[in-house]
Kinemage of the C-alpha trace (Angstrom):
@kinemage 1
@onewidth
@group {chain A} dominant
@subgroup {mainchain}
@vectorlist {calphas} color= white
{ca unk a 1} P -3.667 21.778 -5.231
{ca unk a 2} L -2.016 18.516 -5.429
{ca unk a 3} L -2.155 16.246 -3.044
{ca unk a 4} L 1.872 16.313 -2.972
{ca unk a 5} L 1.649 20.033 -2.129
{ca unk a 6} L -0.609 19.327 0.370
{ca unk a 7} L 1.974 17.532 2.136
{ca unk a 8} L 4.871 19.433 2.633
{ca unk a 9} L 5.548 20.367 6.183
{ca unk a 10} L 5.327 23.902 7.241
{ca unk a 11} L 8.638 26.046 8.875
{ca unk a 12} L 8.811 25.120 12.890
{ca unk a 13} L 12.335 25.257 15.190
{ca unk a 14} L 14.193 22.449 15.590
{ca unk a 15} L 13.838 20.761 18.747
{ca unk a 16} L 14.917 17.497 20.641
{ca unk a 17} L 12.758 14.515 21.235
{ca unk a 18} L 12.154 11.354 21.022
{ca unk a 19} L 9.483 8.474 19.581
{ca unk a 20} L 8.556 4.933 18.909
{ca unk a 21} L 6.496 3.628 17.081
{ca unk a 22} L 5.743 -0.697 16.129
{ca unk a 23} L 4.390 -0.926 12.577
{ca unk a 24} L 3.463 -4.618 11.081
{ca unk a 25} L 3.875 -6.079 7.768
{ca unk a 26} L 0.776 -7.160 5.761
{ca unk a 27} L 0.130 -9.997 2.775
{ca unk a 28} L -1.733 -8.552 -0.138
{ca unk a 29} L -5.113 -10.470 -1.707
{ca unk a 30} L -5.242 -8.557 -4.969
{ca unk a 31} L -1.416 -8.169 -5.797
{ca unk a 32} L 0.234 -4.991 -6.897
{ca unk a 33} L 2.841 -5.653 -9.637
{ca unk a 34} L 4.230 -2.892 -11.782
{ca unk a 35} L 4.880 0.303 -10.769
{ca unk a 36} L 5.143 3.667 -12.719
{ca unk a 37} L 6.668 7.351 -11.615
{ca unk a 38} L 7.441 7.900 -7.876
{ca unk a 39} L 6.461 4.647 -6.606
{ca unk a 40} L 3.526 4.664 -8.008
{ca unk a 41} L 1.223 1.249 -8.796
{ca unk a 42} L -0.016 0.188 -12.300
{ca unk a 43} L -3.073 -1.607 -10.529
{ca unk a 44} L -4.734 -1.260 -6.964
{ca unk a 45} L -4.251 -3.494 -4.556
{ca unk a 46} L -5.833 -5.113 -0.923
{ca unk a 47} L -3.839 -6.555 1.987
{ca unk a 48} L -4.655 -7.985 5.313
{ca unk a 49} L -2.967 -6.073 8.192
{ca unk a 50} L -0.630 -8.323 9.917
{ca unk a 51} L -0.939 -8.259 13.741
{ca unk a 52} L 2.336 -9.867 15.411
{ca unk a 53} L 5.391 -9.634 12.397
{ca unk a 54} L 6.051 -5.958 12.983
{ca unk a 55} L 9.024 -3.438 13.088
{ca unk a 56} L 9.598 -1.279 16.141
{ca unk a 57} L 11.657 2.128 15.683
{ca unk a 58} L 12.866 4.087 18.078
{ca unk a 59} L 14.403 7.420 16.859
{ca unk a 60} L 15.968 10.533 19.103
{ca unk a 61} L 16.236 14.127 17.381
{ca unk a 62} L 17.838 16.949 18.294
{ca unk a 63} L 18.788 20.161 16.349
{ca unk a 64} L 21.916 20.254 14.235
{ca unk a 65} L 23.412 22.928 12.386
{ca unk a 66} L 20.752 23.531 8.755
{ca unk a 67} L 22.521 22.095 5.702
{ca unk a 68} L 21.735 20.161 2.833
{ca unk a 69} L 23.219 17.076 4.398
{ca unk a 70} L 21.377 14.265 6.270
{ca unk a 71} L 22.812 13.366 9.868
{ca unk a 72} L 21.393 10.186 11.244
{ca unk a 73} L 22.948 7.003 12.671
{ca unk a 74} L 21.279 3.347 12.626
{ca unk a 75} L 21.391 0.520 14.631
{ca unk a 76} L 19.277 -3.138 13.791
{ca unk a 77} L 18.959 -5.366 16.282
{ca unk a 78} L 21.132 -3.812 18.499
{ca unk a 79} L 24.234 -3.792 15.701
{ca unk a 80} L 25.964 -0.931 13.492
{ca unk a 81} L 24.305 -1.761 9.699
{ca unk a 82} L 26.457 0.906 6.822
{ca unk a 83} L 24.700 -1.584 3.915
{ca unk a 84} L 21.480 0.033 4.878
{ca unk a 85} L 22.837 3.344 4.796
{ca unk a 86} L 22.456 3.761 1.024
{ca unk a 87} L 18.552 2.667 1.089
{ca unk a 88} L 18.086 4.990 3.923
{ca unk a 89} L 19.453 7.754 2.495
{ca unk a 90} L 18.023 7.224 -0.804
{ca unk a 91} L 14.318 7.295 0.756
{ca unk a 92} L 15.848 10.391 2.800
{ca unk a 93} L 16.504 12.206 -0.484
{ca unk a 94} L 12.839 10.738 -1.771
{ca unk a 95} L 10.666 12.510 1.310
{ca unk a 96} L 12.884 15.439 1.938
{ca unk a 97} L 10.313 18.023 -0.432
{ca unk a 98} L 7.763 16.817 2.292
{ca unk a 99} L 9.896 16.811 5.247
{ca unk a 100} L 12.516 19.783 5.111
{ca unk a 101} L 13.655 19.421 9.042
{ca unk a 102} L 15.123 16.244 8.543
{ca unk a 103} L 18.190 18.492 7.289
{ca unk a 104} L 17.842 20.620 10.786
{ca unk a 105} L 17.838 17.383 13.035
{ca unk a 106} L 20.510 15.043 13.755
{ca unk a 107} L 18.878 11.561 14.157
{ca unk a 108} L 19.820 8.209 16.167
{ca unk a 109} L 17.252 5.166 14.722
{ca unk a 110} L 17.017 1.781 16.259
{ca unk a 111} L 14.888 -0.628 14.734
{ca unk a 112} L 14.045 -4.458 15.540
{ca unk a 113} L 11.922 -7.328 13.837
{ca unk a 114} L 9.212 -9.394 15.735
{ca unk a 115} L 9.711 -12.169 13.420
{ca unk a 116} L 13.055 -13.874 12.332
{ca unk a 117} L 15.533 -12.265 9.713
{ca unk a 118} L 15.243 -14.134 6.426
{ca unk a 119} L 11.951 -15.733 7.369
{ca unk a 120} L 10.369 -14.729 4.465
{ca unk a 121} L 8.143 -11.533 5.509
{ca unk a 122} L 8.013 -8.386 3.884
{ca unk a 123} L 10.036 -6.579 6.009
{ca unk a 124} L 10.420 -3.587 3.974
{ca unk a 125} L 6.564 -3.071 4.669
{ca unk a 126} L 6.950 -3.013 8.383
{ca unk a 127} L 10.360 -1.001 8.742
{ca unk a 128} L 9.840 1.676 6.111
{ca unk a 129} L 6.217 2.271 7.698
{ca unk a 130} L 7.633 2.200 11.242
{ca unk a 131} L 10.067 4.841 10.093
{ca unk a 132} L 7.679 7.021 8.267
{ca unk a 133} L 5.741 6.992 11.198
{ca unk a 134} L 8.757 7.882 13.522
{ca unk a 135} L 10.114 10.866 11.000
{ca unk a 136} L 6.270 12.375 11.363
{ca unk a 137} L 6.551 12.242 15.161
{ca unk a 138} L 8.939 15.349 14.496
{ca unk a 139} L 6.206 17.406 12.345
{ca unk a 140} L 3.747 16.116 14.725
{ca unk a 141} L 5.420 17.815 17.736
{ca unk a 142} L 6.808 20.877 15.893
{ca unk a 143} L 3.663 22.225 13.855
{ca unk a 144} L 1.120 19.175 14.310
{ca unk a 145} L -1.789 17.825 12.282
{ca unk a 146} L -5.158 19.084 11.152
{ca unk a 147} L -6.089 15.506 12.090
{ca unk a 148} L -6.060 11.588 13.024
{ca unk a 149} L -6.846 11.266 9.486
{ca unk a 150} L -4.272 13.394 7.539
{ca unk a 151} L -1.152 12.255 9.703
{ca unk a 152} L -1.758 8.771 8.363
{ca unk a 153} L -2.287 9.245 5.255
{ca unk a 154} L 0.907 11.229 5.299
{ca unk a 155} L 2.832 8.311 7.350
{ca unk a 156} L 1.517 6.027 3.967
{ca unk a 157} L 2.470 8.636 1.456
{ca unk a 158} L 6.037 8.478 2.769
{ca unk a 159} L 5.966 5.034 3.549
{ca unk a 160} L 4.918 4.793 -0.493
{ca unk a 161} L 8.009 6.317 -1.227
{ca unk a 162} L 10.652 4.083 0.918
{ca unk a 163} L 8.611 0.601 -0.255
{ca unk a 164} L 5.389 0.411 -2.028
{ca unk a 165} L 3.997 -2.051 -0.073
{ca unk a 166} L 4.562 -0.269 3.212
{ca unk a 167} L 2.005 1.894 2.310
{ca unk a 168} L -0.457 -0.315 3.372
{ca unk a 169} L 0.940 -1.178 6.523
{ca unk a 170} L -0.230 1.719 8.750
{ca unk a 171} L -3.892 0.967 9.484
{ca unk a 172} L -5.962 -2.265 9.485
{ca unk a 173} L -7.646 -4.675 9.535
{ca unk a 174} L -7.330 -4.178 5.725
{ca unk a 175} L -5.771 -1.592 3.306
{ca unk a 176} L -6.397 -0.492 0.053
{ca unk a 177} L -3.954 1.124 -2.710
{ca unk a 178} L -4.310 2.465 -5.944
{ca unk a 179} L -7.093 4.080 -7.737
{ca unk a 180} L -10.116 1.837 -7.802
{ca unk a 181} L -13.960 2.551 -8.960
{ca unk a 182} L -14.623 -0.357 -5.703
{ca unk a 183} L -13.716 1.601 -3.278
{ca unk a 184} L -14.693 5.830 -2.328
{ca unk a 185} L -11.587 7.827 -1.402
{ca unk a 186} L -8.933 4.945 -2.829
{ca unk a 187} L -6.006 6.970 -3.927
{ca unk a 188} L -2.415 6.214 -6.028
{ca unk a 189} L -0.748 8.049 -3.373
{ca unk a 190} L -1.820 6.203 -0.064
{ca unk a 191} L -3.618 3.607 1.027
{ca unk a 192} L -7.207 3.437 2.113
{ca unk a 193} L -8.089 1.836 5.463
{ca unk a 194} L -11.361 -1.043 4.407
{ca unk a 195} L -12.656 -1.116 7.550
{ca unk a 196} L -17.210 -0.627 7.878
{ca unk a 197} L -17.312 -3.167 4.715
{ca unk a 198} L -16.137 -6.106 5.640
{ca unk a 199} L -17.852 -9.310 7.633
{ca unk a 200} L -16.869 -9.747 11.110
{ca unk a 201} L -15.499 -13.392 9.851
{ca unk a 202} L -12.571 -11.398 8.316
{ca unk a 203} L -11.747 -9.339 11.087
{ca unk a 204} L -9.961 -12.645 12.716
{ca unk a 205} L -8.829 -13.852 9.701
{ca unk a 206} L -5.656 -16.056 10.537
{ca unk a 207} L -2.585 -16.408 8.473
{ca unk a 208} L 0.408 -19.059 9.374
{ca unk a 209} L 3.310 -18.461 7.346
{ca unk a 210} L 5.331 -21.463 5.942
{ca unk a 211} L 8.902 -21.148 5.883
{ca unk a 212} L 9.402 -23.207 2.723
{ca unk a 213} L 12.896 -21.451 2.025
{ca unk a 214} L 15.025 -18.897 3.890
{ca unk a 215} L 17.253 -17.967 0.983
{ca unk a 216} L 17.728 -14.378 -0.955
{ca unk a 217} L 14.809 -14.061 -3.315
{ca unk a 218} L 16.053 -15.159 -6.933
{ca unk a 219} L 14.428 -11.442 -7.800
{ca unk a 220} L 14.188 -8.445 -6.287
{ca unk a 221} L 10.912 -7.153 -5.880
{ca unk a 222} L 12.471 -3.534 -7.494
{ca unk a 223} L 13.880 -5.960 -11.017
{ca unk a 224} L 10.027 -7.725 -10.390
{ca unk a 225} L 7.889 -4.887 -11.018
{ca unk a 226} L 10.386 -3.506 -13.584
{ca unk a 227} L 9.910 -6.759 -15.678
{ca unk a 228} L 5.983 -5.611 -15.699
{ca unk a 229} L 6.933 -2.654 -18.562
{ca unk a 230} L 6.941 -4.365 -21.303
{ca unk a 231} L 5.585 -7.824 -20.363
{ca unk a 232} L 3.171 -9.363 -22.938
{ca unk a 233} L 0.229 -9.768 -20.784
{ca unk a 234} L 0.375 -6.684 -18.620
{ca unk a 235} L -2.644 -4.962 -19.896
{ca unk a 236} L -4.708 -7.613 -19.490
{ca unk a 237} L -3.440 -8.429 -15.791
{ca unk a 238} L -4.166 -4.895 -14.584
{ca unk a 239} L -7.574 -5.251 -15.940
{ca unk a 240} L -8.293 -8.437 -14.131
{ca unk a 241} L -7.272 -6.219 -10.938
{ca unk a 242} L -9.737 -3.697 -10.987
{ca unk a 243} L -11.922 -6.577 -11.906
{ca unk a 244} L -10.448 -8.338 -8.949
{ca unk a 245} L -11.232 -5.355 -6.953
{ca unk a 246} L -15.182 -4.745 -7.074
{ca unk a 247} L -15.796 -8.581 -6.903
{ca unk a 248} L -13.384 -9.126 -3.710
{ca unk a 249} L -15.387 -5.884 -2.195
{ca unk a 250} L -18.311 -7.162 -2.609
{ca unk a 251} L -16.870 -10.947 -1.149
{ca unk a 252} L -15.854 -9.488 1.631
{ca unk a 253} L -18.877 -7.234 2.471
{ca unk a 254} L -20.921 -10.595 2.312
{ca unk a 255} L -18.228 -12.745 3.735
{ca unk a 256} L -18.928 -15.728 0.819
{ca unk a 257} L -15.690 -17.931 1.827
{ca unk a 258} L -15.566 -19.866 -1.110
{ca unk a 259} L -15.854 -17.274 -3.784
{ca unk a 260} L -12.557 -15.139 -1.453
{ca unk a 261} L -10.315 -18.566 -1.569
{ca unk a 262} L -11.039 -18.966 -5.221
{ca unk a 263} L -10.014 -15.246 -5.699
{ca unk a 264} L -6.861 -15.009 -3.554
{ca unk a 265} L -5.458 -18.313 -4.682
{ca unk a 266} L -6.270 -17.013 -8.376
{ca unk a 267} L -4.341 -13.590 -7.589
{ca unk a 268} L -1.339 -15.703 -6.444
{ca unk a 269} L -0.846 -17.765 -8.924
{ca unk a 270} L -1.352 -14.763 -11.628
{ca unk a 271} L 1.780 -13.408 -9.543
{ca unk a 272} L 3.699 -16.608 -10.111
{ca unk a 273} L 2.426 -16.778 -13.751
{ca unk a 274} L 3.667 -13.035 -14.572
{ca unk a 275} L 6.920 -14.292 -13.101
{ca unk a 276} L 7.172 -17.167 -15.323
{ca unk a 277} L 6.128 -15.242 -18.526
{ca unk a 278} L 8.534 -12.255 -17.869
{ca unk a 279} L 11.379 -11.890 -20.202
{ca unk a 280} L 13.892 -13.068 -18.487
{ca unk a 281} L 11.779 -15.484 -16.334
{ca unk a 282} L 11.471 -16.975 -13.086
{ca unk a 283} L 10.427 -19.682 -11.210
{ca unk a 284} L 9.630 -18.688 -8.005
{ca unk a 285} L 8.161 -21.620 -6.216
{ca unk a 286} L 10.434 -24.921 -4.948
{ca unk a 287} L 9.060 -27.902 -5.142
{ca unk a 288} L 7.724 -27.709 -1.332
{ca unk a 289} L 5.626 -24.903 -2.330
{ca unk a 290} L 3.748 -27.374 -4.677
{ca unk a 291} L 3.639 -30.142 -2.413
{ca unk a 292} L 2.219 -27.685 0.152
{ca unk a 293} L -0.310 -26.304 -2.594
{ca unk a 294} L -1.458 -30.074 -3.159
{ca unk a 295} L -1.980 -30.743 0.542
{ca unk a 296} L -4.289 -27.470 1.210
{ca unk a 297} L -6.575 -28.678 -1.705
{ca unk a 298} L -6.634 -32.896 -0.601
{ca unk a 299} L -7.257 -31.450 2.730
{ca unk a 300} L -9.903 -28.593 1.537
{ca unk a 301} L -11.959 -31.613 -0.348
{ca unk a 302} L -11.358 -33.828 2.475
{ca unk a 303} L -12.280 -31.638 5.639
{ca unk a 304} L -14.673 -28.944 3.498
{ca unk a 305} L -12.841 -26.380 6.212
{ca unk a 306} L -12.327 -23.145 3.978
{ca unk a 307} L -8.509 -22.636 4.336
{ca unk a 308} L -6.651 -21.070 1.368
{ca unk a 309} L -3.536 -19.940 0.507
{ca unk a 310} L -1.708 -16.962 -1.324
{ca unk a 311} L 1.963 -16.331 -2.255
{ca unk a 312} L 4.295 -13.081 -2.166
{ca unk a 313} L 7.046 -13.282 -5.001
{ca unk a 314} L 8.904 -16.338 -2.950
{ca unk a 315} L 8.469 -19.984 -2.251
{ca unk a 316} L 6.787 -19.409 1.185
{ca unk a 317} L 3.203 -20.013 1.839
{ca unk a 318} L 0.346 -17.686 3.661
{ca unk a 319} L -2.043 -20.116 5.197
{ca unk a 320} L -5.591 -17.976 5.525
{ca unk a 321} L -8.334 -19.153 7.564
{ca unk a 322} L -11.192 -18.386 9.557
{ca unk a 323} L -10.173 -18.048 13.508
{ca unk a 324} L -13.383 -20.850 14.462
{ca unk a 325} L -11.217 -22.825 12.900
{ca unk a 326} L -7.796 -22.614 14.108
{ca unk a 327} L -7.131 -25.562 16.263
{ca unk a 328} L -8.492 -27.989 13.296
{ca unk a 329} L -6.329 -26.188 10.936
{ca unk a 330} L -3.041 -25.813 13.202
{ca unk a 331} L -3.377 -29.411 14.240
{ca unk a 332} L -3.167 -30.291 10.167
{ca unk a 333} L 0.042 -27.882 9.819
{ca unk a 334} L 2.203 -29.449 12.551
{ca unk a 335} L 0.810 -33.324 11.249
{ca unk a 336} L 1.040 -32.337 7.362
{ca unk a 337} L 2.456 -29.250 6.592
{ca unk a 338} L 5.292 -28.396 8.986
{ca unk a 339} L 7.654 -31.108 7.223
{ca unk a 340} L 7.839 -29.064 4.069
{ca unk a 341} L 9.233 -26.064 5.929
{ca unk a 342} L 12.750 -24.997 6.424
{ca unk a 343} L 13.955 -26.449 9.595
{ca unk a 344} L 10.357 -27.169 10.844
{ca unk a 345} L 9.476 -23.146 11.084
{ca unk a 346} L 6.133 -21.488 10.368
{ca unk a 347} L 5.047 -18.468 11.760
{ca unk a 348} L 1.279 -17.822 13.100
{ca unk a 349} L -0.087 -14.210 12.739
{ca unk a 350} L -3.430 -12.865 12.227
{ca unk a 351} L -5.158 -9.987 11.369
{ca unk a 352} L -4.421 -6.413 12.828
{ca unk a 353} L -5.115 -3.366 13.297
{ca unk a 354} L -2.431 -1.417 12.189
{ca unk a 355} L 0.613 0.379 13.438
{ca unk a 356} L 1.034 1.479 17.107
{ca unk a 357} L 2.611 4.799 18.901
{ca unk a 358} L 4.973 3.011 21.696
């Protein structure tokens, strides 16, 4: 049996409800890039669970009438949004194999960010989980689950299917995707919650975000990973990832600082790199990005404090950093740092443990 057999919702009534759930974003270490199939990655990837940039959805169901159309309406922050209709019903059409009574409900979503619009977080990783999660809250209360355990790996299967990277975003502190040797159970269909191997130090691992520019993205992440089929060095970059993936496992399990900055600041820059080799190319970074870049190393020489950073596809800047060391670190950011952001703006999050049932 396949696993997508495995999750197709049995028959139930329709019924009326209600549910909410708050799902966070999360900042990958090893970087997924290329994708292949249904939303499927070309390499595994890790992330850090965000705790405080999150998505809350609230969704009411009742029965409607069975047909083969979908019935929902959506408000964001409070406001009518028809541009996200087409993405919603596109992931609709994606999930509906798996969920059949979201053509026997009518449904009213409401959804709201934590963290500023255009601020530079992977929102699609925090809304698309926080819907999954919602849309199961039906099953869940119709038929149920066998367990804890199979309901989230469902939420992340769906979530998969609506953005790749939300897939990671429903446990923490840290999440696994893809098929990897490095890690037992690691799957190209959901993400793996890396919880009993890693050093307390991580568990509190800090990340400021540096708003370095607000703008739209000069590529989508959809036109990024399509630019990884027939890129010259795509082989060899999802070697280095499974490569990437046993030695950050075992970093992490011994909590060696130095070897995981030299690592994630490696996998960032391999992201930029890919960028800047694709056919056509891209320069993702502005020139605060590299002023910022220059300051974390003059002040990791300087200060020997083990901050680090790592980069989505974007000119903004994930500050990492043990928790001991916060108030050294912050105090650097507002004297050194905060100049190079948009308007002054940085964000301070840390890591989570996943999304929550409101």
């Amino acid at each position: 049996m396949t696993i997508e057999k495995e999750f197709i919702a049995s028959t139930f009534p329709a019924q009326e409800g209600k549910a909410s759930w708050s799902s966070p974003s999360n900042i990958a270490l090893v970087k997924y890039w290329g994708k292949y199939g249904k939303q499927l990655p070309q390499n595994p990837s890790l992330s850090f669970t965000l705790a405080n940039c999150a998505t809350t959805t609230h969704l009411q169901f009742k029965p409607k009438e069975k047909d083969n159309q979908f019935s929902f309406s959506f408000l964001f922050e409070g406001k009518e949004q028809p541009s996200f209709h087409p993405k919603m019903e596109a992931f609709f059409d994606r999930i509906k194999s798996f969920c059949p009574y979201l053509f026997e409900h009518d449904l009213t979503i409401s959804s709201t960010n934590s963290f500023p619009h255009s601020s530079g977080i992977a929102s699609s990783a925090s809304s698309m989980s926080a819907l999954a999660l919602s849309l199961l809250s039906i099953e869940e209360q119709g038929v149920g689950f066998a367990s804890q355990e199979v309901f989230q790996q469902k939420a992340s299967f769906l979530a998969r299917l609506g953005s790749g990277s939300a897939a990671r975003s429903i446990q923490g502190p840290m999440m696994s995707w893809g098929e990897t040797k490095a890690i037992q159970g690691s799957s190209q269909e959901f993400a793996t919650c890396i919880d009993q191997e890693i050093h307390p130090i991580f568990r509190t691992y800090q990340d400021t975000i540096l708003i370095i520019d607000k703008g739209q993205k000069k590529v989508s992440s959809t036109l990024g990973h399509q630019l990884m089929e027939n890129h010259p060095y795509a082989t060899a970059r999802f070697e280095q990832a499974h490569q990437h993936m046993t030695r950050l496992m075992a970093i992490l399990a011994k909590g060696e600082l130095d070897d995981f900055m030299q690592l994630v600041e490696l996998e960032a820059l391999t992201l930029h790199a890919l960028m800047m080799a694709s056919k056509p190319y891209f320069v993702l970074m502005q020139p605060n990005t590299l002023a910022v870049l220059n300051k974390i190393w003059d002040f990791r020489e300087d200060t020997k404090l083990p901050l680090c950073f790592t980069l989505d596809a974007g000119a903004n800047v994930h500050l990492l950093y043990p928790e001991k060391h916060k108030k050294a670190i912050n105090t650097f950011i507002a004297s050194d740092l905060a100049s190079f952001c948009e308007a002054g703006q940085y964000i301070e999050d840390q890591v989570g443990t996943g999304a929550k049932k409101l």
